[in-house]
C-alpha positions as CSV (number, residue, x, y, z in Angstrom):
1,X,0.0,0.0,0.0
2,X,1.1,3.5,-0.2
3,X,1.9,5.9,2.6
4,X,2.3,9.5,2.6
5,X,5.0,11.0,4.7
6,X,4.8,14.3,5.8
7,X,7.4,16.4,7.4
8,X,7.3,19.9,8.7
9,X,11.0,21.6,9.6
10,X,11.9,23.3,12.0
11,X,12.4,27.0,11.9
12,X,15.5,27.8,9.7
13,X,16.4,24.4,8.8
14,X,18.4,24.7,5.7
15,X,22.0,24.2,7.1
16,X,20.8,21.4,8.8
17,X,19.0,20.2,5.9
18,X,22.3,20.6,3.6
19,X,24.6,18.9,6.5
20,X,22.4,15.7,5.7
21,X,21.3,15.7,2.9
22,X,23.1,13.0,1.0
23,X,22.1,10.4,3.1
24,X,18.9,11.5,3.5
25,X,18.7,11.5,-0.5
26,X,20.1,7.7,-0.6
27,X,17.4,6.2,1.2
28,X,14.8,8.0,-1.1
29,X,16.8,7.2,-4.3
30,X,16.9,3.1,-2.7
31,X,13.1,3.7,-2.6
32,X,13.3,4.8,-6.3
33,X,15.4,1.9,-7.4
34,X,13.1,-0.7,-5.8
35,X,10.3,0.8,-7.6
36,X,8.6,1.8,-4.6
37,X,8.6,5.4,-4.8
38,X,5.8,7.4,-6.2
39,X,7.3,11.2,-5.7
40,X,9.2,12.8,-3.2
41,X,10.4,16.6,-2.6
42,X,10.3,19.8,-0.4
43,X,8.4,22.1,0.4
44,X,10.0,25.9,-0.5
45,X,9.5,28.1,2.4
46,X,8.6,30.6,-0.1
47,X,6.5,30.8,-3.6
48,X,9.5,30.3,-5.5
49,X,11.0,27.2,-7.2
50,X,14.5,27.7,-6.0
51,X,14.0,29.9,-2.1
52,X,17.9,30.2,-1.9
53,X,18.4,31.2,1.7
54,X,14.5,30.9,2.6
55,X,14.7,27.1,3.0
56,X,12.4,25.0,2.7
57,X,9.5,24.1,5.5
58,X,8.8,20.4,5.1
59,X,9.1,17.4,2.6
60,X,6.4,15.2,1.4
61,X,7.3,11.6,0.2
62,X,4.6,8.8,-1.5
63,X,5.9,5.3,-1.6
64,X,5.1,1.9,-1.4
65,X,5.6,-0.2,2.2
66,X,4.2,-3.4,3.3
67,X,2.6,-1.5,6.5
68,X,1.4,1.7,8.0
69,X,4.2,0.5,10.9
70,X,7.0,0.0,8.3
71,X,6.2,3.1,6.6
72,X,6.2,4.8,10.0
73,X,9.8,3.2,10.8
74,X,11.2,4.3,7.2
75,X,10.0,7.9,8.5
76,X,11.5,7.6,12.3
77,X,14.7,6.7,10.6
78,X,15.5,9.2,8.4
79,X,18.7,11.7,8.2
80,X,16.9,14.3,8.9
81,X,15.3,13.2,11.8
82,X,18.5,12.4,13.6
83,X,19.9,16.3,12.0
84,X,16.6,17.8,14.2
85,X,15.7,19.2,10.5
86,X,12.0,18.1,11.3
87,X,9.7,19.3,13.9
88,X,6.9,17.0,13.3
89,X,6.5,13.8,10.7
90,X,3.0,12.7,10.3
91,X,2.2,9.0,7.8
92,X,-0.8,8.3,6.7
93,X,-2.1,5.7,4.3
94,X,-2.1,7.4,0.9
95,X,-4.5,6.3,-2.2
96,X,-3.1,7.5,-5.5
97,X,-6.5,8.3,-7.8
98,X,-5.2,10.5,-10.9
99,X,-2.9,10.2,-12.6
């Protein structure tokens, strides 16, 4: 089933963000090669494609995972987590209708 994880930072994140970032990439682009993920990307802290120093104020990831508890472990495992880049993660069940 899919889940949808979503992840709010914390107030000026972006250096944390950056310090992490590879890793927390790898595990996304693992996702990816096990054809598991659906989309995955951040939020811009501002209405701009690129917010340069702005940041960004959250992520939102849609992939596949055997479980509501395994999709919630993914999430409790991630770089960022352990960087304190996120304030709050929230996964829910997710049901793709369109496209």
């Amino acid at each position: 089933m899919l889940y949808a994880i979503i992840s709010e930072d914390i107030e000026d994140s972006l250096a944390k963000r950056l310090s992490v970032r590879p890793k927390h990439l790898e595990r996304i682009q693992a996702l990816r090669d096990e054809g598991r993920l659906v989309l995955a990307g951040p939020h811009p802290a501002i209405d701009a494609e690129n917010p340069g120093e702005a940041g960004f104020s959250g992520s939102l990831i849609v992939a596949e995972f055997e479980s509501l508890a395994a999709a919630q472990t993914w999430a409790d495992t991630d770089p960022y987590i352990d960087a304190g880049v996120y304030a709050k993660v929230v996964v829910k069940p997710f049901k793709k209708v369109l496209p």
